[in-house]
C-alpha positions in Angstrom: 11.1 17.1 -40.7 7.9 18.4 -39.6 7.2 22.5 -40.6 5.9 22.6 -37.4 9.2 21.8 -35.4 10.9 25.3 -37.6 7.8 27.5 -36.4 8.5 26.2 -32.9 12.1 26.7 -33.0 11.8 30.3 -34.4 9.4 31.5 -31.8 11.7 30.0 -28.6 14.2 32.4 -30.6 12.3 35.2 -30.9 11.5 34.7 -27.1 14.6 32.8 -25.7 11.7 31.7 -23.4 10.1 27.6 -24.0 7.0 29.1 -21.1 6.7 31.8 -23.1 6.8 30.4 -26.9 4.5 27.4 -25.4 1.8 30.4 -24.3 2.4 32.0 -27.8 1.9 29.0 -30.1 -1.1 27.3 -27.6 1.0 24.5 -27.1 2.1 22.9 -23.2 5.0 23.5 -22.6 6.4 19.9 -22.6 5.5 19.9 -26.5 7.6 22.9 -27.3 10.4 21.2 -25.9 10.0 17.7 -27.6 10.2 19.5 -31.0 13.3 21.1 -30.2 14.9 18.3 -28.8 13.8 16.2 -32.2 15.0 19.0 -34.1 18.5 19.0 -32.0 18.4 15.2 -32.5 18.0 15.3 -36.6 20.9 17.7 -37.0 23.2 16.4 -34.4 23.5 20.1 -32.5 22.5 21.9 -29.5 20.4 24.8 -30.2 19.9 26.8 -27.3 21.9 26.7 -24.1 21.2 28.2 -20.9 23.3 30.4 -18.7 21.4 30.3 -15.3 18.0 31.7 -15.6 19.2 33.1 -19.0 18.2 30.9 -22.3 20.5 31.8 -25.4 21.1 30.2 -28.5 24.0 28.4 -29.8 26.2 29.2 -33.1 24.0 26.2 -34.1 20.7 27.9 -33.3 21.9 31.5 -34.8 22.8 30.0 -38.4 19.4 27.8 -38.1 17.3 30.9 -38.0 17.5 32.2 -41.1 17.2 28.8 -42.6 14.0 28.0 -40.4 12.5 31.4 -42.0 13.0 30.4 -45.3 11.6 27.1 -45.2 8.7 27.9 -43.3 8.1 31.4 -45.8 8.5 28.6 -49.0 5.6 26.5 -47.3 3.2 29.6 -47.0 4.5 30.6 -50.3 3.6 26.9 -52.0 0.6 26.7 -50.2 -1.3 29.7 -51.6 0.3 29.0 -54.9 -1.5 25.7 -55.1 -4.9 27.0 -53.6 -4.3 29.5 -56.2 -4.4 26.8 -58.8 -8.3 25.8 -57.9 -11.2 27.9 -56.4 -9.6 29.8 -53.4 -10.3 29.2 -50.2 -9.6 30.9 -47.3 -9.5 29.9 -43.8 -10.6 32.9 -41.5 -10.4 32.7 -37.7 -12.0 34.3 -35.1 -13.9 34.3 -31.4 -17.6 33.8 -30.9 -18.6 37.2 -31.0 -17.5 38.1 -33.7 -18.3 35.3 -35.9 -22.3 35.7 -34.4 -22.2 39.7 -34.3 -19.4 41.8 -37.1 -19.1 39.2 -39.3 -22.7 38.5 -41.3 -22.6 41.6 -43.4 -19.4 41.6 -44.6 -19.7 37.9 -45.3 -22.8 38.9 -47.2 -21.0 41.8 -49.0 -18.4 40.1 -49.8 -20.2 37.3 -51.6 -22.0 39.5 -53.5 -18.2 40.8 -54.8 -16.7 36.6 -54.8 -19.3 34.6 -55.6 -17.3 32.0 -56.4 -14.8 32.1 -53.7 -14.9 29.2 -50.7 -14.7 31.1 -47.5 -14.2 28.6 -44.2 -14.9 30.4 -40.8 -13.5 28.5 -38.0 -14.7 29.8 -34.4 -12.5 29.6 -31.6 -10.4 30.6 -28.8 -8.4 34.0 -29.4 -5.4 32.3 -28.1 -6.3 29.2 -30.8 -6.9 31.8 -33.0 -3.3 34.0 -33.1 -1.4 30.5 -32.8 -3.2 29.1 -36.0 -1.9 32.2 -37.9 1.6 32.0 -36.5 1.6 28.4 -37.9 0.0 29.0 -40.8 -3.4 26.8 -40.8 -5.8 30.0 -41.1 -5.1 32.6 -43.5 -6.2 35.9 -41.2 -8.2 36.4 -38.2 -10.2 38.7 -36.6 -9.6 39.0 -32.7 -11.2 41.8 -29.8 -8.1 42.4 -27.2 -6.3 45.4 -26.9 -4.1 46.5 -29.5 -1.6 43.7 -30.9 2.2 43.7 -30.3 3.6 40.7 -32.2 6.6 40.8 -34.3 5.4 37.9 -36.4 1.5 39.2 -36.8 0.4 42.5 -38.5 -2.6 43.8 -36.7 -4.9 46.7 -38.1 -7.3 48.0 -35.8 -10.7 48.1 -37.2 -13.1 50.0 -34.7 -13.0 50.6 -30.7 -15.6 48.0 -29.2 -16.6 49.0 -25.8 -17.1 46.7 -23.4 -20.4 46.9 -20.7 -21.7 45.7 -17.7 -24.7 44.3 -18.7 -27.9 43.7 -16.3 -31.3 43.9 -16.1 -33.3 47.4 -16.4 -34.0 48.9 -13.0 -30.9 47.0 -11.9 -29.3 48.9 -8.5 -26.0 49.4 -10.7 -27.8 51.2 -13.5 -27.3 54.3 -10.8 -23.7 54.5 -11.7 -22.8 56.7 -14.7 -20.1 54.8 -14.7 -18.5 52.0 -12.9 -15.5 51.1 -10.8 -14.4 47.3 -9.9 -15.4 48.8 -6.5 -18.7 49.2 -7.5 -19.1 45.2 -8.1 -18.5 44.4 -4.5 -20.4 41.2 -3.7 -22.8 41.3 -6.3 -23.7 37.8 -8.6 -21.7 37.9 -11.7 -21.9 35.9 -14.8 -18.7 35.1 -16.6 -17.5 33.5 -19.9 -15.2 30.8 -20.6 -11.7 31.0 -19.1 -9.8 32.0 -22.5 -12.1 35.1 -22.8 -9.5 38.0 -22.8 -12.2 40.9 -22.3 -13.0 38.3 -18.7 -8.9 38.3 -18.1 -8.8 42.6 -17.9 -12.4 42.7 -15.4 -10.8 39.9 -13.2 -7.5 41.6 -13.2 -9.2 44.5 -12.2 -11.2 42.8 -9.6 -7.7 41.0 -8.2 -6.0 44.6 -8.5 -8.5 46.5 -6.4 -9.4 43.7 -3.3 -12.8 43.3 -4.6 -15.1 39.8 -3.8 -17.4 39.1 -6.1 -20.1 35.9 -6.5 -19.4 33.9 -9.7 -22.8 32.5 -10.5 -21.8 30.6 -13.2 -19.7 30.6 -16.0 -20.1 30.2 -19.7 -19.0 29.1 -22.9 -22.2 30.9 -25.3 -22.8 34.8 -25.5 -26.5 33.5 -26.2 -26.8 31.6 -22.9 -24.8 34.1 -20.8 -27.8 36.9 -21.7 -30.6 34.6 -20.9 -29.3 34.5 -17.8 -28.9 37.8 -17.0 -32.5 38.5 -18.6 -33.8 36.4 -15.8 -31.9 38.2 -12.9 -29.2 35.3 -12.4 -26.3 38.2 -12.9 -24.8 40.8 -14.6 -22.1 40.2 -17.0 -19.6 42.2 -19.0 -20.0 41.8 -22.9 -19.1 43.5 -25.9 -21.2 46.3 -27.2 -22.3 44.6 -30.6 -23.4 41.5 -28.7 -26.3 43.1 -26.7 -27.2 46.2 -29.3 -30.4 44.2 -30.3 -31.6 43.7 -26.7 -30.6 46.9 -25.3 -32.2 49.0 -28.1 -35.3 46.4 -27.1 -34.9 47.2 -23.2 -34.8 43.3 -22.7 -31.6 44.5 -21.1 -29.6 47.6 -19.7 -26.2 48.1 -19.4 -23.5 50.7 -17.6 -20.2 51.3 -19.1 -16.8 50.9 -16.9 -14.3 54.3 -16.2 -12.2 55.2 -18.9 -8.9 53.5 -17.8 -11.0 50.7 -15.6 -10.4 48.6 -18.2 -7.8 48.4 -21.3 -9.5 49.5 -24.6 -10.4 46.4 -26.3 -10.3 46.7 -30.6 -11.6 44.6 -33.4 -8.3 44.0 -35.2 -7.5 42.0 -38.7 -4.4 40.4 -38.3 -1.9 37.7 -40.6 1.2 36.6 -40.8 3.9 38.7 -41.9 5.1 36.5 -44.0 1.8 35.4 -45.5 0.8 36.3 -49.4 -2.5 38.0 -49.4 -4.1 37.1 -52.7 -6.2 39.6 -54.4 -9.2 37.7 -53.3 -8.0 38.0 -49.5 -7.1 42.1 -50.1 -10.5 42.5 -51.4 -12.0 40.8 -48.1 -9.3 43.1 -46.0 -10.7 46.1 -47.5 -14.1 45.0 -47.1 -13.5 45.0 -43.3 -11.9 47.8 -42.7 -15.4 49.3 -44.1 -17.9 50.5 -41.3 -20.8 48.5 -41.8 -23.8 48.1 -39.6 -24.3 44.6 -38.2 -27.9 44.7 -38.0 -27.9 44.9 -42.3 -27.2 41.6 -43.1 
């Protein structure tokens, strides 16, 4: 049976929800129901049952649990065992940002420290991101979103990363101390990709407060996002460490949003709760919960 079908099943538990396990995991949600109708199909039992709206599960489900824990803990358990047995590697997650901007030093630091350890950085979607540590293909991840509720996931908080509007210098917004989503009425905005969470909060603020805007264009690259705004195209709202080189250069200028505009946004180390951490991987914890300034490396 595949592992994958137990970490399905245990987070429609958790949730009693297959829309909201599907949004969890990354998956559609016609996938998260196949592997629990397989898994219903192998052992001959219903599962979960619904009462109206109301998803529950079965005697069948409730003494399942326990056992899908312990299978899918043994298979976290045997695979760092058997990394163990060679040169470690370890799979590290994260979004764009971070990988270009936070990451370099510490990766250079901790090198220095493991020179003989095989670290694999795999960029990606936040949402990519969590669901690859909830299934147990990366070993942590580092994500920016507000702070992390997950009963599955630990989450430490590493720094505050504020989040600014940024423009071009003598821009007519740079007049604001600070700004509002009322302040962005009708002006051009660039935007990055879909599954950006610090896009999510602005355009939730933007729905919240009424306010129309002009979506110039939207993109998948920090890099190509503040080219664009260099030549007037847009502003665009970007994390801090992703525009400290240009703004200490004046290539670009930037106002900050109202405290309470939008939700504080954190650089946070997270794993699985039920993942071993190997000393090599608590060295590499500690090393980022270190300040270090990403202009070093």
């Amino acid at each position: 049976m595949d592992l994958q079908y137990f970490i399905t099943f245990r987070e429609v538990a958790r949730c009693l929800s297959y829309t909201r396990a599907a949004e969890r995991l990354g998956y559609a949600q016609p996938s998260v129901t196949v592997q629990i109708q397989k898994l219903e199909r192998h052992y001959g039992a219903e599962l979960f049952v619904r009462n109206g709206k109301t998803l529950a599960l079965t005697e069948a489900g409730a003494r399942l649990l326990p056992l899908a824990d312990r299978i899918v803990e043994a298979s976290f358990e045997a695979e760092q065992a058997l990394r163990e047995s060679g040169p470690e590697r370890l799979h590290i997650g994260t979004i764009e940002s971070l990988t270009a901007f936070f990451l370099p030093p510490y990766l250079q630091a901790f090198r220095q420290v493991c020179p003989n350890a095989n670290l694999q950085i795999f960029p990606s979607a936040q949402n990519d991101v969590i669901a690859n540590i909830r299934d147990g293909a990366l070993d942590i991840g580092l994500i920016l979103d507000p702070p992390l509720s997950d009963p599955e996931l630990r989450s430490i908080p590493l720094r505050r990363e504020p989040l600014l509007l940024v423009c071009t210098p003598g821009h007519p917004l740079l007049r604001h101390r600070e700004l509002t989503a009322a302040d962005l009425q009708s002006q051009p905005l660039i935007l990055g990709e879909a599954t950006c969470t610090y896009r999510e909060a602005l355009e939730r603020s933007i729905r919240d407060e009424q306010v129309e805007v002009q979506v110039v264009s939207e993109l998948g690259s920090i890099e190509a996002i503040k080219q664009c705004v260099k030549i007037g195209l847009g502003s665009a709202l970007l994390p801090q460490l992703a525009v400290a080189s240009e703004l200490e250069s004046g290539q670009l200028a930037s106002v900050p949003f109202r405290e309470n505009e939008l939700p504080p946004f954190y650089i946070q180390l997270i794993w699985h709760r039920n993942r071993y951490l190997s000393p090599t991987l608590q060295k590499l914890a500690a090393m980022l919960c270190e300040p270090r300034d990403s202009r070093s490396a």
